[in-house]
Structures are given as structure tokens and as C-alpha cells.
N, CA, C and O atoms as a Maestro MAE file, in Angstrom:
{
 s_m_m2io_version
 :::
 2.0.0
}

f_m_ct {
 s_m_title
 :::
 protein
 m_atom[324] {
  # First column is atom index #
  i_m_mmod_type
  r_m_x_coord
  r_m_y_coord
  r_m_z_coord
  i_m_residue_number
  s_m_chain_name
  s_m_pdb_residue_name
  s_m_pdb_atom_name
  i_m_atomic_number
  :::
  1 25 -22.351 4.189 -28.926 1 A "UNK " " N  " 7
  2 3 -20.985 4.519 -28.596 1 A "UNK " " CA " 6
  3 2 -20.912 4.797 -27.088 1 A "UNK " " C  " 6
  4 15 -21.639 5.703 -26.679 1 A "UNK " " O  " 8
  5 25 -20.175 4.178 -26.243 2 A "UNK " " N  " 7
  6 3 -20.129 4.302 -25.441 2 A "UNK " " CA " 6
  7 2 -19.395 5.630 -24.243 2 A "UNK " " C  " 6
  8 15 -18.377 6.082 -24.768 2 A "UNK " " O  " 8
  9 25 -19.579 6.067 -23.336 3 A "UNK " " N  " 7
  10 3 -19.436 7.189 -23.121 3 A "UNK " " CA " 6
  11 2 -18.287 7.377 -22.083 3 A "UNK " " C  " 6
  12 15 -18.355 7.052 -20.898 3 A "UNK " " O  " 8
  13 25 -16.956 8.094 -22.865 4 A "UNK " " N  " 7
  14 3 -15.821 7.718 -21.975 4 A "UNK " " CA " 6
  15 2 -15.411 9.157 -21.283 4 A "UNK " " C  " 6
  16 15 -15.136 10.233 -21.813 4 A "UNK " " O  " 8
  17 25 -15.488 8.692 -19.626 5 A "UNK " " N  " 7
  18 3 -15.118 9.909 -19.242 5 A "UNK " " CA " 6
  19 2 -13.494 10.606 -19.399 5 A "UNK " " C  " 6
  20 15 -12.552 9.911 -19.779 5 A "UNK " " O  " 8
  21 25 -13.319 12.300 -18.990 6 A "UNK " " N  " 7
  22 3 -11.642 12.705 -19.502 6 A "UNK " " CA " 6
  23 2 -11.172 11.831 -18.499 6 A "UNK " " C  " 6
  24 15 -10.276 11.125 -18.962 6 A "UNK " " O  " 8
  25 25 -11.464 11.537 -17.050 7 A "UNK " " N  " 7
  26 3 -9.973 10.969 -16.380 7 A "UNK " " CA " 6
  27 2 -9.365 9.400 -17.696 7 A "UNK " " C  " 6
  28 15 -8.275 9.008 -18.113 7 A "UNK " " O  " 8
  29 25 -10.954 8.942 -17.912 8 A "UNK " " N  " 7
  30 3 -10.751 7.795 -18.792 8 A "UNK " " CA " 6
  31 2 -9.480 8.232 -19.895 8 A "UNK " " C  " 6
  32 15 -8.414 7.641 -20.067 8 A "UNK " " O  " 8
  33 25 -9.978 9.458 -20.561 9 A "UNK " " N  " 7
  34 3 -9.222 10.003 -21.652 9 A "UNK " " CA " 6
  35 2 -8.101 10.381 -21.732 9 A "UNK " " C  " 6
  36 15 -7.371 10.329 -22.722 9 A "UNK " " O  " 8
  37 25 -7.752 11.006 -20.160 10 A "UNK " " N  " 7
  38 3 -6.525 11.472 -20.190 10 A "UNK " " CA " 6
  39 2 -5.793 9.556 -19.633 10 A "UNK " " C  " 6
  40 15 -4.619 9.310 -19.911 10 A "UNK " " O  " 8
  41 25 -6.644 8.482 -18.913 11 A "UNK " " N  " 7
  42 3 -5.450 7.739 -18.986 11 A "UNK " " CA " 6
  43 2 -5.104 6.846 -20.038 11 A "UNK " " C  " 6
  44 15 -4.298 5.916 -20.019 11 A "UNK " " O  " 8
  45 25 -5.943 7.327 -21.101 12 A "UNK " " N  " 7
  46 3 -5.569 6.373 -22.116 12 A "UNK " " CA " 6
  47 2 -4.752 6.812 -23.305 12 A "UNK " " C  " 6
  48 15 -4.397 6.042 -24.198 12 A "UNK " " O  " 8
  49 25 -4.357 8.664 -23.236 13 A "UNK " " N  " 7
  50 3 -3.454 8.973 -23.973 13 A "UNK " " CA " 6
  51 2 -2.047 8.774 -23.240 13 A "UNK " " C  " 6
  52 15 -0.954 8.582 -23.772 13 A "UNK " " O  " 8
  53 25 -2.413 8.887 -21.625 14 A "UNK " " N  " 7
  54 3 -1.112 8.660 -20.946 14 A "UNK " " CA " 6
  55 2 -0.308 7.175 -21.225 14 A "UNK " " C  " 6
  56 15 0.883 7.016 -20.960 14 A "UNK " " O  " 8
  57 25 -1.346 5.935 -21.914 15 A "UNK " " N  " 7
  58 3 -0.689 4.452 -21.725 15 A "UNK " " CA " 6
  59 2 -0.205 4.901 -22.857 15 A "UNK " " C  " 6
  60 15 1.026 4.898 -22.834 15 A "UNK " " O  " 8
  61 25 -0.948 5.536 -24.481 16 A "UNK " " N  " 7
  62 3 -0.589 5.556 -25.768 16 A "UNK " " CA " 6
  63 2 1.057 6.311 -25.474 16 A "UNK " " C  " 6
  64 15 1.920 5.796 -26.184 16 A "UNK " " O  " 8
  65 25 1.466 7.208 -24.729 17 A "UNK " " N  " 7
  66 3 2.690 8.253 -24.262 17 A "UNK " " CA " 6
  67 2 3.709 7.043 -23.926 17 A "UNK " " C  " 6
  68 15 4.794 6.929 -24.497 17 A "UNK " " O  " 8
  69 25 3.043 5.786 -22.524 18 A "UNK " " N  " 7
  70 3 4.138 4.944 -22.323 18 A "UNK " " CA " 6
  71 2 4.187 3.923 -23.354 18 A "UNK " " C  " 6
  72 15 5.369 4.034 -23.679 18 A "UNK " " O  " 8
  73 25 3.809 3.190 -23.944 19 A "UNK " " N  " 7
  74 3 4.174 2.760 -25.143 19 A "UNK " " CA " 6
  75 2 4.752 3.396 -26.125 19 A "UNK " " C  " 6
  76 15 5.489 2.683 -26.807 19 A "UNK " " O  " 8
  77 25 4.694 4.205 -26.353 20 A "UNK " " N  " 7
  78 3 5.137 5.015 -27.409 20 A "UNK " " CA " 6
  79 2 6.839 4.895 -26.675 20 A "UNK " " C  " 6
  80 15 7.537 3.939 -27.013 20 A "UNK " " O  " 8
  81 25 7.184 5.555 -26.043 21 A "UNK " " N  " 7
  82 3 8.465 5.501 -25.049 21 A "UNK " " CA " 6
  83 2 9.099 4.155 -24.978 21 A "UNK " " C  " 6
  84 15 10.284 3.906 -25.196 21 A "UNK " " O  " 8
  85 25 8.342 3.484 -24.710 22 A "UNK " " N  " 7
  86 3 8.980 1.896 -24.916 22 A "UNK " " CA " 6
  87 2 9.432 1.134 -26.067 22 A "UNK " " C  " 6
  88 15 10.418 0.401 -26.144 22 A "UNK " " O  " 8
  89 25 8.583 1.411 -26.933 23 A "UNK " " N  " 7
  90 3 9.200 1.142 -28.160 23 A "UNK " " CA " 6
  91 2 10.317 2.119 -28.548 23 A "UNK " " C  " 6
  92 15 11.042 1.724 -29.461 23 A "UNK " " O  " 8
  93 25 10.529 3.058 -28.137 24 A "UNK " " N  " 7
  94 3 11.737 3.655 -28.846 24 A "UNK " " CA " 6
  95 2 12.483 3.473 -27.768 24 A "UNK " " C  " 6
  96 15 11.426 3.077 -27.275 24 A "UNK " " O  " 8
  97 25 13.323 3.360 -26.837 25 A "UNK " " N  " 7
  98 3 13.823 2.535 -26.092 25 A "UNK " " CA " 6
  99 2 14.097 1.311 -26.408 25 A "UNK " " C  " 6
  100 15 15.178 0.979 -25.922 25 A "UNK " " O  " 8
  101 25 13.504 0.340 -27.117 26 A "UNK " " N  " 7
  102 3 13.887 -0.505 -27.695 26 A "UNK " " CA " 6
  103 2 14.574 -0.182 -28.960 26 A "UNK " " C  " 6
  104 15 15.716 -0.599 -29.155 26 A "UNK " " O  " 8
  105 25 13.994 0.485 -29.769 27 A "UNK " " N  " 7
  106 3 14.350 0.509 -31.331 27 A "UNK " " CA " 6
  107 2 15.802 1.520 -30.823 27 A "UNK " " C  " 6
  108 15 16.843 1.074 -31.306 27 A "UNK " " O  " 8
  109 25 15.976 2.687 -30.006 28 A "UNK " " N  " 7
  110 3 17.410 2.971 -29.756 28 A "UNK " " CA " 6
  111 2 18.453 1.925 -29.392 28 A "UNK " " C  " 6
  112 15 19.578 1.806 -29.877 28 A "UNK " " O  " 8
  113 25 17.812 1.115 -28.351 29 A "UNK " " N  " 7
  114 3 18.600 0.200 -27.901 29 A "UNK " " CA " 6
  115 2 19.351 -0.423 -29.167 29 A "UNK " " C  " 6
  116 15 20.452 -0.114 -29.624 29 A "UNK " " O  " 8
  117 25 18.329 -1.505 -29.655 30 A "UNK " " N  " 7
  118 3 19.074 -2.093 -30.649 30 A "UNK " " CA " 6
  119 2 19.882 -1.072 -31.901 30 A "UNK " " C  " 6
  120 15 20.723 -1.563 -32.654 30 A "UNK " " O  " 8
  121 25 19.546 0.138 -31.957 31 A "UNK " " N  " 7
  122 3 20.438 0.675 -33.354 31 A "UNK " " CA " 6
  123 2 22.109 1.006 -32.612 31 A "UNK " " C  " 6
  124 15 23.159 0.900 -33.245 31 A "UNK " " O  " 8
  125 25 22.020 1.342 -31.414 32 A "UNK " " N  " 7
  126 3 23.311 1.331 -30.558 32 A "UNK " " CA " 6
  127 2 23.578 0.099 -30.324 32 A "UNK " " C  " 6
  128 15 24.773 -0.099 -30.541 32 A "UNK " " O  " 8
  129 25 22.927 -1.018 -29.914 33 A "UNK " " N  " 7
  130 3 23.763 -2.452 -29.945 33 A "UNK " " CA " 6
  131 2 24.044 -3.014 -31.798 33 A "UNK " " C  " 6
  132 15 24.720 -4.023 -32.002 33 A "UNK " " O  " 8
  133 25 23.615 -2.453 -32.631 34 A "UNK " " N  " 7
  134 3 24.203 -2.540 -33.603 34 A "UNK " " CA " 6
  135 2 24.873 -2.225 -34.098 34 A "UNK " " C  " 6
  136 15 25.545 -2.954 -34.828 34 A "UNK " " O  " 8
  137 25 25.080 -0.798 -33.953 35 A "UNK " " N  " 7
  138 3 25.816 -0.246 -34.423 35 A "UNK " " CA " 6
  139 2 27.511 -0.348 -33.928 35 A "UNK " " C  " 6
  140 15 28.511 -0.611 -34.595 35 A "UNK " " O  " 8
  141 25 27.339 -0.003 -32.399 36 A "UNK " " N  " 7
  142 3 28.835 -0.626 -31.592 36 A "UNK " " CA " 6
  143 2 28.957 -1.975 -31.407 36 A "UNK " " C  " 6
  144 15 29.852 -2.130 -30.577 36 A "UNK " " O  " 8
  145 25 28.543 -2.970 -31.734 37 A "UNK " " N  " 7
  146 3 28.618 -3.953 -31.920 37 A "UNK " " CA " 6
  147 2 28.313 -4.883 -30.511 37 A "UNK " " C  " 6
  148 15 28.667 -6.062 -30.484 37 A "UNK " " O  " 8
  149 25 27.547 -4.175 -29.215 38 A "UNK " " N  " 7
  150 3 27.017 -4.564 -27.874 38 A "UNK " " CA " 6
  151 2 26.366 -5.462 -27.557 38 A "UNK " " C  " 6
  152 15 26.284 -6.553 -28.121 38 A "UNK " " O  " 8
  153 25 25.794 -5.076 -26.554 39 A "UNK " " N  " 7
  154 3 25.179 -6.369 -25.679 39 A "UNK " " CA " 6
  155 2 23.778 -5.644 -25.517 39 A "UNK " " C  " 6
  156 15 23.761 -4.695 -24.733 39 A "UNK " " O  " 8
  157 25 22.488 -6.012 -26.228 40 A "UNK " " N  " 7
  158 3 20.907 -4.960 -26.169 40 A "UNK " " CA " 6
  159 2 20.500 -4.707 -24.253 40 A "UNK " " C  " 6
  160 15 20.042 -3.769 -23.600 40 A "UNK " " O  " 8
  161 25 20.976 -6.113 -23.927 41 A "UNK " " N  " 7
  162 3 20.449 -5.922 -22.365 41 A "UNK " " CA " 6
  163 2 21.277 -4.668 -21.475 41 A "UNK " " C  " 6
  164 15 20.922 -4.216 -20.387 41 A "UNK " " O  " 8
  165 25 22.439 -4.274 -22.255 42 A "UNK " " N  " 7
  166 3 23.593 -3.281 -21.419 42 A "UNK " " CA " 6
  167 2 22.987 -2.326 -22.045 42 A "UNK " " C  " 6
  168 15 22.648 -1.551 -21.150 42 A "UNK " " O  " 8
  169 25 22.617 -1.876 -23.120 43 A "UNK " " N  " 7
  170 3 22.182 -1.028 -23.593 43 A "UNK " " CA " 6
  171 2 20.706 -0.624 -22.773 43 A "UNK " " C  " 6
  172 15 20.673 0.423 -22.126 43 A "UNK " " O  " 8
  173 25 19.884 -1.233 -22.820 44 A "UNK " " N  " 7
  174 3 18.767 -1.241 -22.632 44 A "UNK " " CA " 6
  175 2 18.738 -0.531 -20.892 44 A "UNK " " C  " 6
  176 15 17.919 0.239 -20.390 44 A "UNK " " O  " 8
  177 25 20.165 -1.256 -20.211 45 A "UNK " " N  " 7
  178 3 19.972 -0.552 -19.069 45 A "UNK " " CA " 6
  179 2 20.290 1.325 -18.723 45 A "UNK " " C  " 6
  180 15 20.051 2.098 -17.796 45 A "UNK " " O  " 8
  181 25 20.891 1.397 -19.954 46 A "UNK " " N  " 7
  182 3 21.547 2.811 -20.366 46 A "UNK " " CA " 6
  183 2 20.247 4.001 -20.594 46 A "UNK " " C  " 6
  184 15 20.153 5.158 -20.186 46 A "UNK " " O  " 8
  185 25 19.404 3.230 -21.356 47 A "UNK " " N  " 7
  186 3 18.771 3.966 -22.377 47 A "UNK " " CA " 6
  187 2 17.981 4.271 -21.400 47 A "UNK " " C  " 6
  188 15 18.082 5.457 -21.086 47 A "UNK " " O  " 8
  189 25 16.935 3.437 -20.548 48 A "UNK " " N  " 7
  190 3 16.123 3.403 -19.791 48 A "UNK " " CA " 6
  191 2 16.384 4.775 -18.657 48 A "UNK " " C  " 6
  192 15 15.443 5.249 -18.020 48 A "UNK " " O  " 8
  193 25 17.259 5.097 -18.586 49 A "UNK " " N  " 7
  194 3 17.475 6.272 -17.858 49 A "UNK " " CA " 6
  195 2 16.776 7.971 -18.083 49 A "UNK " " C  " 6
  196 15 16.334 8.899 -17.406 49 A "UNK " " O  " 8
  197 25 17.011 7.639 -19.355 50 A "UNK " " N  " 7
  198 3 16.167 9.375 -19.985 50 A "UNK " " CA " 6
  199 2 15.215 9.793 -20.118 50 A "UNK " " C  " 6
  200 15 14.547 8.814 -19.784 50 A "UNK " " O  " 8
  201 25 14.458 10.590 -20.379 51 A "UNK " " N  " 7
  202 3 13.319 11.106 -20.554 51 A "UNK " " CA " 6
  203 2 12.962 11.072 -21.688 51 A "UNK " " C  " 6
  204 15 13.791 10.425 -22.328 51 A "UNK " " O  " 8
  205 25 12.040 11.474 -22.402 52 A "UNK " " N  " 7
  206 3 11.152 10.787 -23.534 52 A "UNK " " CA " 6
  207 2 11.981 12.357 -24.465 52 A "UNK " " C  " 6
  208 15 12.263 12.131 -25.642 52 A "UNK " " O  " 8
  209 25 12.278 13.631 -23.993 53 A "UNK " " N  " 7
  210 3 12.969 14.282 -24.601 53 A "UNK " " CA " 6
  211 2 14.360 13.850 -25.139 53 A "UNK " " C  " 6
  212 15 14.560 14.003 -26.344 53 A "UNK " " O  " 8
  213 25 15.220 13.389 -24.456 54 A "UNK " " N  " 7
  214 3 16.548 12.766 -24.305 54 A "UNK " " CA " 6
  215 2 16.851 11.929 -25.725 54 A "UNK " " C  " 6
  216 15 17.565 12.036 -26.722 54 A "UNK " " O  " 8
  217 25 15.558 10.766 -25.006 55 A "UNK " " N  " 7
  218 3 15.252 9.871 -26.331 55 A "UNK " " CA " 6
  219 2 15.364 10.320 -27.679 55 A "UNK " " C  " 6
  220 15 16.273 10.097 -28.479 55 A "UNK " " O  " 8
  221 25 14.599 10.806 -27.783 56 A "UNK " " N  " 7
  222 3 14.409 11.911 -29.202 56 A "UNK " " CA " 6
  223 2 15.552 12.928 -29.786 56 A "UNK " " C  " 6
  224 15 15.721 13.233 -30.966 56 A "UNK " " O  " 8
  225 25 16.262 13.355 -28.688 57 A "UNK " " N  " 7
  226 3 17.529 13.924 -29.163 57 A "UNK " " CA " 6
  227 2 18.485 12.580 -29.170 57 A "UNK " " C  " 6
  228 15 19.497 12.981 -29.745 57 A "UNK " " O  " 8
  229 25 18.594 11.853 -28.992 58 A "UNK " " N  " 7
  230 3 19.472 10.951 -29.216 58 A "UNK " " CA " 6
  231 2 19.512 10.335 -30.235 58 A "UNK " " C  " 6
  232 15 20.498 10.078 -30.926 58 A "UNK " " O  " 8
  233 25 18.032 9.956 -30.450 59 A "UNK " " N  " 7
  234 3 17.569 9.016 -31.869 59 A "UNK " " CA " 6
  235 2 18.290 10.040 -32.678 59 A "UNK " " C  " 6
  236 15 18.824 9.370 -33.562 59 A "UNK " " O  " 8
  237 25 18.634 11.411 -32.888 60 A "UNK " " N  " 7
  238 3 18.935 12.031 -33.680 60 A "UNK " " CA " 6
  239 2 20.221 12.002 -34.265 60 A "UNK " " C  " 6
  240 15 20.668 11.803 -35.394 60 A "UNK " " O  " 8
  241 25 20.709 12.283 -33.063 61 A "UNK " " N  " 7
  242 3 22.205 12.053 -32.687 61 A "UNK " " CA " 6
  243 2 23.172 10.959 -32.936 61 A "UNK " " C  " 6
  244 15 24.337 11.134 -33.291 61 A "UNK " " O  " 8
  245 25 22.298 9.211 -32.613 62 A "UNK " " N  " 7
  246 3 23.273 8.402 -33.038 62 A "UNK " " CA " 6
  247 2 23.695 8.054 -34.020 62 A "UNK " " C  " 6
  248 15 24.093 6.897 -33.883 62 A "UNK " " O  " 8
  249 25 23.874 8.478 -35.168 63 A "UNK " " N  " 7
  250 3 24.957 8.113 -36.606 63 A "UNK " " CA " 6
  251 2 25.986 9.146 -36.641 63 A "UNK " " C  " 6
  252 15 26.922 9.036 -37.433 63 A "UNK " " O  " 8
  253 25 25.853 10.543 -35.530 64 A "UNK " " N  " 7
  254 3 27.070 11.461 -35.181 64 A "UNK " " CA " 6
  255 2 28.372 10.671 -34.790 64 A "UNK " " C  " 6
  256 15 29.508 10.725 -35.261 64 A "UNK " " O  " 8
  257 25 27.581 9.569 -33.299 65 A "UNK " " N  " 7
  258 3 28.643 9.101 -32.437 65 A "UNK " " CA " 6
  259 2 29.859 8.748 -33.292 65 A "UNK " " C  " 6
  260 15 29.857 8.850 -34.519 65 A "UNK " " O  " 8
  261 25 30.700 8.405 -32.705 66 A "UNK " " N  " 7
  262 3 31.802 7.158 -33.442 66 A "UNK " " CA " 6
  263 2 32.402 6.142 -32.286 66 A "UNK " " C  " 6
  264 15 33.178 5.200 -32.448 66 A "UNK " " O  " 8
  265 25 31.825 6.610 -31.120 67 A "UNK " " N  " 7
  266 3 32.425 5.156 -30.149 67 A "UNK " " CA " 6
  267 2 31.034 4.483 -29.319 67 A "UNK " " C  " 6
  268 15 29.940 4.477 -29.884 67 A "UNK " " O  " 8
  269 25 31.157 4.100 -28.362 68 A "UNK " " N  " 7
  270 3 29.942 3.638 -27.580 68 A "UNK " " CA " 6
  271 2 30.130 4.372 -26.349 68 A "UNK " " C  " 6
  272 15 29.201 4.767 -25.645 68 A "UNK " " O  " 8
  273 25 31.657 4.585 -26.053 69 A "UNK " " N  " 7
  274 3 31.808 5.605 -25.148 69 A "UNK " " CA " 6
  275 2 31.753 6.700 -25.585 69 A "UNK " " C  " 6
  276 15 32.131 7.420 -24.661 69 A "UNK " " O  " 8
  277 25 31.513 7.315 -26.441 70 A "UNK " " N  " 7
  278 3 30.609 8.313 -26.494 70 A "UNK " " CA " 6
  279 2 29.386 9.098 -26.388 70 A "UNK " " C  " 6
  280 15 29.108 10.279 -26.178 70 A "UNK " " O  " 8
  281 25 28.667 7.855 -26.642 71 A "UNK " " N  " 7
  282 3 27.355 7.559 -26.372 71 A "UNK " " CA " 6
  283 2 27.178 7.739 -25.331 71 A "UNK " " C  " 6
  284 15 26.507 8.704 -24.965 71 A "UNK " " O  " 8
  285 25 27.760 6.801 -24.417 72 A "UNK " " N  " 7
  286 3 27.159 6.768 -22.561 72 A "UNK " " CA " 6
  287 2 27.734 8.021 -22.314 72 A "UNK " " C  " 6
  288 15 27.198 8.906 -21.649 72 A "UNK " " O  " 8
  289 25 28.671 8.078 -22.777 73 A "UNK " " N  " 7
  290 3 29.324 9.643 -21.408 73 A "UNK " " CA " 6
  291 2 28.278 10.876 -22.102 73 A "UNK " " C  " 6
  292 15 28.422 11.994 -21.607 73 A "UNK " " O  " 8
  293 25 27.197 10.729 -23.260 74 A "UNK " " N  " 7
  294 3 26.413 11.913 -23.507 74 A "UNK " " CA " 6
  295 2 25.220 11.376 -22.818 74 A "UNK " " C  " 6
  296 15 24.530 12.312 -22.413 74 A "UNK " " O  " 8
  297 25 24.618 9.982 -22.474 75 A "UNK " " N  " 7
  298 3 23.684 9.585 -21.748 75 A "UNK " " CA " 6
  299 2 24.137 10.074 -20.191 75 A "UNK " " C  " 6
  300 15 23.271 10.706 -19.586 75 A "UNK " " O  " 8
  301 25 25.226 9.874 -19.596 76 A "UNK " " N  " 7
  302 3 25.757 9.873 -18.407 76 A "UNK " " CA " 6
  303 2 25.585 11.776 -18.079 76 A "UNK " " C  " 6
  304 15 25.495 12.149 -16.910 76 A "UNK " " O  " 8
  305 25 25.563 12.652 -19.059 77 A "UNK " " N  " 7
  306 3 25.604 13.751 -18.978 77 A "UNK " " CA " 6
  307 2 24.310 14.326 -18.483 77 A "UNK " " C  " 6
  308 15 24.120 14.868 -17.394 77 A "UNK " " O  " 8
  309 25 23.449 14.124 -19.453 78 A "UNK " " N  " 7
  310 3 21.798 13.820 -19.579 78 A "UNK " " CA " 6
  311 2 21.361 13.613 -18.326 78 A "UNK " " C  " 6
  312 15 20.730 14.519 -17.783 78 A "UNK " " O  " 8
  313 25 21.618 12.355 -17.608 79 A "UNK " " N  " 7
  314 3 21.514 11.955 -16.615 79 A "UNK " " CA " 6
  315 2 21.635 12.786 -15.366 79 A "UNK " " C  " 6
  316 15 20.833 13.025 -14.464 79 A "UNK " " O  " 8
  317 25 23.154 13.238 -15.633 80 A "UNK " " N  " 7
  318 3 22.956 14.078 -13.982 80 A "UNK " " CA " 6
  319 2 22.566 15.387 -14.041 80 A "UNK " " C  " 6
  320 15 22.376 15.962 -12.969 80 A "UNK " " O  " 8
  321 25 22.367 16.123 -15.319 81 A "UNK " " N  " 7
  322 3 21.416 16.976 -15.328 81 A "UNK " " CA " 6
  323 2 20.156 17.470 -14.850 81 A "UNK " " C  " 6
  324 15 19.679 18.503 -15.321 81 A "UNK " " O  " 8
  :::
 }
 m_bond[323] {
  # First column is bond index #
  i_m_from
  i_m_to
  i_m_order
  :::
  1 1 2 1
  2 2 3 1
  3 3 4 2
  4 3 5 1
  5 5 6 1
  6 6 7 1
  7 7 8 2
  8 7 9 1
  9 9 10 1
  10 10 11 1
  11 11 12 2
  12 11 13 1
  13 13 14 1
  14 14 15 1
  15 15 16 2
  16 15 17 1
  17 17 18 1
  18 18 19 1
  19 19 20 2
  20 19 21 1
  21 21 22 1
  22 22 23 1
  23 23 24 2
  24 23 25 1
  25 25 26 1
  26 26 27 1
  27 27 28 2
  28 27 29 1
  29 29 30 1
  30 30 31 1
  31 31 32 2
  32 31 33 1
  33 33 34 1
  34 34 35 1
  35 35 36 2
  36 35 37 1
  37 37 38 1
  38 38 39 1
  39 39 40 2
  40 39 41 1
  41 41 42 1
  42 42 43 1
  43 43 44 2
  44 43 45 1
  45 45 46 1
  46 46 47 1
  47 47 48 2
  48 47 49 1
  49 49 50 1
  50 50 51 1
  51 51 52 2
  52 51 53 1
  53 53 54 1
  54 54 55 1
  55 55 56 2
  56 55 57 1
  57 57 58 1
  58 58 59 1
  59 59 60 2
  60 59 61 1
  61 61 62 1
  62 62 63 1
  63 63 64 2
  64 63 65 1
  65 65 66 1
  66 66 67 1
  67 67 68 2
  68 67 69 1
  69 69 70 1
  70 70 71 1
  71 71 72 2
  72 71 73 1
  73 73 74 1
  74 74 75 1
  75 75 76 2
  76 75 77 1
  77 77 78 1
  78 78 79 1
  79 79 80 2
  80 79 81 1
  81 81 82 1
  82 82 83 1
  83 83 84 2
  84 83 85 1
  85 85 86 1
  86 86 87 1
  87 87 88 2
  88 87 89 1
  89 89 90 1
  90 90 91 1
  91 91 92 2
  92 91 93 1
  93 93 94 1
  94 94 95 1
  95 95 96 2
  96 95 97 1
  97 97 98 1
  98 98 99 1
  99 99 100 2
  100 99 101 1
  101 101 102 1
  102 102 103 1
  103 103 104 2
  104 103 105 1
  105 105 106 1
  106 106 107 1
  107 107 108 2
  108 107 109 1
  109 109 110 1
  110 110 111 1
  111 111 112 2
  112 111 113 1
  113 113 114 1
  114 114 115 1
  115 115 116 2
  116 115 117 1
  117 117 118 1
  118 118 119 1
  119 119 120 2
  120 119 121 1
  121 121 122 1
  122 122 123 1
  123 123 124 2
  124 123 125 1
  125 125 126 1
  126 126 127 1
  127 127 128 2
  128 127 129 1
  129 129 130 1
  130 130 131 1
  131 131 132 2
  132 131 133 1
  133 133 134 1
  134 134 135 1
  135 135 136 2
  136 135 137 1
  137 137 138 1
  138 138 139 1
  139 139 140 2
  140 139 141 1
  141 141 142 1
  142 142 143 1
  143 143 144 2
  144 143 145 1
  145 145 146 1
  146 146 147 1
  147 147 148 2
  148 147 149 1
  149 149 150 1
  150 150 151 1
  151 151 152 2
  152 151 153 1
  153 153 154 1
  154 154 155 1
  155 155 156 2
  156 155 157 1
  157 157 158 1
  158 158 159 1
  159 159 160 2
  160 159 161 1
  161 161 162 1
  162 162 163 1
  163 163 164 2
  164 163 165 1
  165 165 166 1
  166 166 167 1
  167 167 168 2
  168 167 169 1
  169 169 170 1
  170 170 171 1
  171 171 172 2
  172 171 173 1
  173 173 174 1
  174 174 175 1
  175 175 176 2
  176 175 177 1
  177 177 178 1
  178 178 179 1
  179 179 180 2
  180 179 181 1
  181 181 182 1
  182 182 183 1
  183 183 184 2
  184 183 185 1
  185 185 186 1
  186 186 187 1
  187 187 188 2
  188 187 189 1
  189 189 190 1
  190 190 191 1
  191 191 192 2
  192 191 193 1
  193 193 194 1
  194 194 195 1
  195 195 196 2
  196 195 197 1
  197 197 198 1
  198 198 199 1
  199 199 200 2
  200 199 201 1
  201 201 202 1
  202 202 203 1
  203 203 204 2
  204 203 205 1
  205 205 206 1
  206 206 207 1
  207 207 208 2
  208 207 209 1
  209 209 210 1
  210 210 211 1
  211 211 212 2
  212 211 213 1
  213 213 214 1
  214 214 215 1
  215 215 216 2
  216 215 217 1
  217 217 218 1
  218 218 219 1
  219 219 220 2
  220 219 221 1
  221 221 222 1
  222 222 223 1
  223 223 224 2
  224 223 225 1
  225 225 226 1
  226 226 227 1
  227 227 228 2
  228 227 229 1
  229 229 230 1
  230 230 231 1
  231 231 232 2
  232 231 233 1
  233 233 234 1
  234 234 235 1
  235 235 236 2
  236 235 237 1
  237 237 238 1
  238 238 239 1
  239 239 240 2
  240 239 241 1
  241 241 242 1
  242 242 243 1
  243 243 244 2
  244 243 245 1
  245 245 246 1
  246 246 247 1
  247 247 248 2
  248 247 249 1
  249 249 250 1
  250 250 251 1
  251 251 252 2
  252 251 253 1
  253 253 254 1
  254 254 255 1
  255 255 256 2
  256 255 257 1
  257 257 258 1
  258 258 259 1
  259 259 260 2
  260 259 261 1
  261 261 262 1
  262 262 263 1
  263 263 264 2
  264 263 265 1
  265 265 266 1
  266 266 267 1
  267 267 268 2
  268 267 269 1
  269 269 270 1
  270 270 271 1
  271 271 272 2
  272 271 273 1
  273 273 274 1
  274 274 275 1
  275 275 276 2
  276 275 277 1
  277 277 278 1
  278 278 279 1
  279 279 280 2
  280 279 281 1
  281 281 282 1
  282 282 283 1
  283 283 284 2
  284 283 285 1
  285 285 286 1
  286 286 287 1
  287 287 288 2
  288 287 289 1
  289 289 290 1
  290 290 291 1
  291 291 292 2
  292 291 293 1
  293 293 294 1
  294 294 295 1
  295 295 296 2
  296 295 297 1
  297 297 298 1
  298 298 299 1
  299 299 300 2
  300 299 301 1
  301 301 302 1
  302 302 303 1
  303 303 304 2
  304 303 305 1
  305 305 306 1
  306 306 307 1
  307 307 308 2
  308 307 309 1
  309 309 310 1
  310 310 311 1
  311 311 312 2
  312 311 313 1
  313 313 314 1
  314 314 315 1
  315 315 316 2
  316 315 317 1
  317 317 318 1
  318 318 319 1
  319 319 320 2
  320 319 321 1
  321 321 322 1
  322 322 323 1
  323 323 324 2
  :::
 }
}
């Protein structure tokens, strides 16, 4: 078994952290371009803005919404926070 040092360790939980983030960024994207009936690439530029916390409260959040402008103006909030 080969012998992996922590910087090794810590950067390989850090790639498992950005993947992890990316895929849900995607999978938000599309449940908001499905759901409002959008465009994934407009979305995608939305989503990409938040933090991996944000994300996670949102995933929560979107079957609350009822518009798409609702959505952004709570991303847009997030944002300048």
C-alpha cells in the first residue's frame, strides 16, 4: 500500500469537496430549469454564484418557490451578503 502523504490527503478530500459541489450545481440547476420551465445554461449561471452552504439551503428550499423570480431575488440576496 502505498504511502500517501496529509498535504496528499488533505488535496484529495479537497477535489472529493469540488466535485461534490459540482454535481449539485448541476442537479439544482436542472430541478429549477424544470421546474420554471428555463433555460439550464441561465440557470447554471445563477447557481454558480453560492457557496456550497447556499446550495444546500436551497436544494431545500426549491419546491417552497412558486416563481423563478423568486428564486433569483433569494439567490441575488445570498449573493450580496
Amino acid at each position: 500500500m502505498p504511502y500517501v502523504t496529509s498535504v496528499e490527503r488533505i488535496g484529495f478530500e479537497r477535489g472529493v469537496q469540488q466535485g461534490r459541489y459540482q454535481e449539485g450545481i448541476q442537479i439544482i440547476s436542472k430541478l429549477i430549469s424544470k421546474k420554471f420551465k428555463s433555460k439550464i445554461e441561465k440557470e447554471l449561471a445563477w447557481i454558480k454564484k453560492l457557496t456550497s452552504d447556499d446550495l444546500l439551503e436551497l436544494s431545500e428550499l426549491i419546491l417552497d418557490f412558486e416563481s423563478l423570480h423568486e428564486v433569483h431575488e433569494w439567490i441575488q440576496k445570498r449573493v450580496k451578503a
